[in-house]
C-alpha positions in Angstrom: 39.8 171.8 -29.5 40.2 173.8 -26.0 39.1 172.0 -22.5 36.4 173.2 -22.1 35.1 172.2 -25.5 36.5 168.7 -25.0 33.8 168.5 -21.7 31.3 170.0 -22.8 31.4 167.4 -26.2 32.0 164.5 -23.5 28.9 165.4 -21.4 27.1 165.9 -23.8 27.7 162.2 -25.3 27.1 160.9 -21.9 24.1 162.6 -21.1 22.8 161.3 -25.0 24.2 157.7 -23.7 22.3 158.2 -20.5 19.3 159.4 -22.3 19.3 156.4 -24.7 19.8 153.7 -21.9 16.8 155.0 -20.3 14.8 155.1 -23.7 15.7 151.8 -24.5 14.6 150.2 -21.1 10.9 152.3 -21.2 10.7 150.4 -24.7 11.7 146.7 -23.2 9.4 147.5 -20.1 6.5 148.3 -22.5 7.2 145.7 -24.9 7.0 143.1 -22.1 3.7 144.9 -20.8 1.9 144.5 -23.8 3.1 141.1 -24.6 1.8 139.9 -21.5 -1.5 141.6 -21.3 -4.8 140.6 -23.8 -5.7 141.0 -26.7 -2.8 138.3 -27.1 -1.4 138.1 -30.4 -0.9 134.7 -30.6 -0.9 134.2 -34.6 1.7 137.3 -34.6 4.3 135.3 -32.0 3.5 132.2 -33.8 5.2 133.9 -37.0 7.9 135.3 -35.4 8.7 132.2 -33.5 9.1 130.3 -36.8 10.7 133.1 -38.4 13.5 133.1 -35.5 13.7 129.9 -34.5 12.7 127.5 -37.3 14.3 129.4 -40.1 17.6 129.6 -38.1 17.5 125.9 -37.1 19.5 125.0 -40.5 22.7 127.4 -39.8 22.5 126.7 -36.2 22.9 123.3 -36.7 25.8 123.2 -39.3 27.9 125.7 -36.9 27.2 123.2 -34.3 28.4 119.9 -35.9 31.7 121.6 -37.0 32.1 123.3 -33.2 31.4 119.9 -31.7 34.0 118.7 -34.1 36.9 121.1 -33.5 36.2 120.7 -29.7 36.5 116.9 -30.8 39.5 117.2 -32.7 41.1 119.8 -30.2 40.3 117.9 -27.2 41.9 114.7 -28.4 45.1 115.6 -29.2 45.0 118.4 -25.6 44.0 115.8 -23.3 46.3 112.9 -25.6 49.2 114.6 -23.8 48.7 113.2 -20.5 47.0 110.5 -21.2 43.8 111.2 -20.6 41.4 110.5 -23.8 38.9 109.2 -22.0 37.4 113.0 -21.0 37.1 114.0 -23.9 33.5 113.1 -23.8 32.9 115.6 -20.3 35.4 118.2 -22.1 33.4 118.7 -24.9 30.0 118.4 -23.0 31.1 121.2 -20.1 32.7 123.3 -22.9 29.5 123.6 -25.2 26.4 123.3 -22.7 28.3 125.8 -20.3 29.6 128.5 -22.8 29.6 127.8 -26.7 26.2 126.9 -26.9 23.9 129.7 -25.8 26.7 132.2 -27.1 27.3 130.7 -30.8 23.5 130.2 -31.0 22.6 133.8 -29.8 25.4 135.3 -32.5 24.4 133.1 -35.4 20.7 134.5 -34.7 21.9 137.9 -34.8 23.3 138.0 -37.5 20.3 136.0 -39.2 17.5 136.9 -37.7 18.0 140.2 -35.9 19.2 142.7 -38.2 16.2 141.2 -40.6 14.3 142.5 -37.2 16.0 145.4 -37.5 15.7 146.0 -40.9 12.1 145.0 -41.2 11.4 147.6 -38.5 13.5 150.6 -39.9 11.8 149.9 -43.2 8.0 150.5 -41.5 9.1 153.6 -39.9 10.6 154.4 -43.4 7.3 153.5 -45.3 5.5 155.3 -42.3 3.7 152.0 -41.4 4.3 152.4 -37.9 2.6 155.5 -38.3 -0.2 154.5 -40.0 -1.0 151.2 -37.6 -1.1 154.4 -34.9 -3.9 155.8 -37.0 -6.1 152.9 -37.0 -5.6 152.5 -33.2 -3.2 149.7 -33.4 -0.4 149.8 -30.4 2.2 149.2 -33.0 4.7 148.3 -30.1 2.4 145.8 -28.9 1.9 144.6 -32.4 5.1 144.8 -34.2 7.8 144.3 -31.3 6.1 142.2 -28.5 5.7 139.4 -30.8 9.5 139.6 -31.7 10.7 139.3 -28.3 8.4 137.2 -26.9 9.5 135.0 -29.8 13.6 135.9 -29.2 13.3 134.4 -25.6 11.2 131.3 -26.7 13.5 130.4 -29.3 16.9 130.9 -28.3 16.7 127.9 -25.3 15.2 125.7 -27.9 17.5 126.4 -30.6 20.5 126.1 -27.7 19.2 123.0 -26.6 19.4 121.8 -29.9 23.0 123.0 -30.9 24.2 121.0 -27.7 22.8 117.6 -28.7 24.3 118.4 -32.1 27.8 119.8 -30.9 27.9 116.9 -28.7 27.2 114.6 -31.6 29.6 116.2 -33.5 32.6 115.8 -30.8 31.4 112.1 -31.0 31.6 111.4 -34.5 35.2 113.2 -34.2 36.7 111.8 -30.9 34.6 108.2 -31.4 34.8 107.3 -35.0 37.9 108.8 -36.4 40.0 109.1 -33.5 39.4 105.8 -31.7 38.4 106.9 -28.4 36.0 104.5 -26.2 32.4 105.1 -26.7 31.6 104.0 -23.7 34.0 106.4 -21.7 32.8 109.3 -24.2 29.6 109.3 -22.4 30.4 108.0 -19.5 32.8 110.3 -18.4 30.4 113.0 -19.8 27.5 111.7 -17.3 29.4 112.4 -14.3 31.2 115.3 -15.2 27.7 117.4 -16.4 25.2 118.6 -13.7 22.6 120.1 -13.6 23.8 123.0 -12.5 26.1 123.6 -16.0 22.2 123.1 -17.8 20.5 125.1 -16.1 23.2 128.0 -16.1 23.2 127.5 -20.2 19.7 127.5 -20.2 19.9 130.8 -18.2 22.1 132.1 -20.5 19.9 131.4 -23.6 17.1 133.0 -21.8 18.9 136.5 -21.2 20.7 135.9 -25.0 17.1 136.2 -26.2 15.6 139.0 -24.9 19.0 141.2 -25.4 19.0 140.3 -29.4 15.3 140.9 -30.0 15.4 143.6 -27.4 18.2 145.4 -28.9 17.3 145.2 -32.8 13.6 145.9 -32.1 14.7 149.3 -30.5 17.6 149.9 -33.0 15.1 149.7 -35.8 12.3 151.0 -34.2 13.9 154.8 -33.8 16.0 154.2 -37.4 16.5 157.0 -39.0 13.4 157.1 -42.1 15.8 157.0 -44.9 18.1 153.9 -46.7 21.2 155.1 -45.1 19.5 155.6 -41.9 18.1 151.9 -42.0 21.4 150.7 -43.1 23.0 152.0 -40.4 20.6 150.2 -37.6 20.8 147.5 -39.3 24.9 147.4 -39.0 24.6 148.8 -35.4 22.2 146.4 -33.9 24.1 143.1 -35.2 27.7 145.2 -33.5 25.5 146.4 -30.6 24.2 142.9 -29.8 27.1 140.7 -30.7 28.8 142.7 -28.0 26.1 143.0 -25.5 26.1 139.2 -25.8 30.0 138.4 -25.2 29.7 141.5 -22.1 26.6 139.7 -20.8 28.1 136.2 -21.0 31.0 137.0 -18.6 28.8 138.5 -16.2 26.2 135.4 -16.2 29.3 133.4 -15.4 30.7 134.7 -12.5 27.3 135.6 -11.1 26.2 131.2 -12.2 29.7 129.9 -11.3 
């Protein structure tokens, strides 16, 4: 391949990158819009809220026991080197509310709920559903994809909220139970090491971790190619895509919270 091919090809990628960027924030812009704006679909977020959140609550919780428990286990023998086992209770805490929580919540939806998004979506445009909603005057953004991220940034602080009481719980029944440590200086130390400022920042987290996994596989699927491979494809791209997103966006939430 000559130079000047070489540019021409790496322009032309950035300009579609550009291109796509652009497209993809119109699509979050007018996906918020509508959300926000009557007729509210309030039975249509209702679904989508239980299909995210509740139906994920069962997977979420299991990876949070055994996270809780590692930190547990981890912690113990870490902190048993200089004699300090009685942090293990804030050491877990900080570790999961700060940083494990909103990010192992936001992958283990991904990879449950939003390439079924994605799919779901890819398979309408495939079936020309989307098409045919447009024909009978139905916004099919407002009524197909507002619903799923209004639901993505609902869920994801509940479901976080929920893995931190049961990683917690889990680094308890680890550090307390089987490895002898005080109970009363698991959580004591815990309640003066956590402030409000590490729950608020995971909270924050979980909020942005939301809207970038609904965001993202609502988009992927919604301009899906109209064929199996093409669905495939989003499908595979959007859980990559927004595992990714998620790890890039957690660093930058950090330094900006810290």
């Amino acid at each position: 391949m000559s130079l000047e091919n070489f540019v021409r090809s790496v322009g032309r990628r950035g300009l579609d990158l550009v291109g796509t960027l652009g497209r993809s924030l119109i699509f979050l812009i007018l996906s918020l819009f509508y959300g926000i704006t009557p007729p509210f679909k309030i039975r249509r977020l209702i679904e989508q809220i239980k299909f995210i959140g509740v139906k994920s609550l069962i997977i979420v919780i299991i990876t949070a026991v055994f996270t809780g428990m590692v930190l547990g286990l981890q912690g113990y023998y870490t902190l048993s080197k200089f004699g300090s086992q009685g942090l293990l209770g804030s050491a877990v805490a900080l570790s999961i509310i700060r940083e494990l929580g909103p990010v192992l919540t936001a992958l283990m939806v991904t990879g449950r709920a939003g390439s079924s998004i994605t799919a779901e979506i890819g398979i309408m445009q495939m079936t020309e559903q989307i098409k045919a909603l447009d024909m009978m005057a139905v916004n099919p953004v407002k009524y197909v994809v507002s619903p799923k991220i209004l639901a993505g940034i609902i869920s994801l602080p509940i479901l976080t909220a929920i893995f931190d009481l049961v990683g917690i719980g889990g680094g308890y029944l680890v550090g307390v139970k089987m490895l002898g440590v005080s109970e009363g200086a698991y959580f004591g130390e815990m309640v003066h090491a956590v402030e409000w400022v590490d729950v608020y920042g995971g909270f924050v987290k979980s909020i942005a971790f939301g809207l970038i996994v609904s965001w993202i596989c609502c988009f992927i699927g919604y301009f899906a190619r109209p064929t199996t491979e093409g669905v495939a494809e989003a499908t595979t791209n959007a859980v990559v895509i927004s595992s990714v997103s998620i790890l890039v966006m957690d660093y930058v939430l950090t330094s900006l919270l810290l």
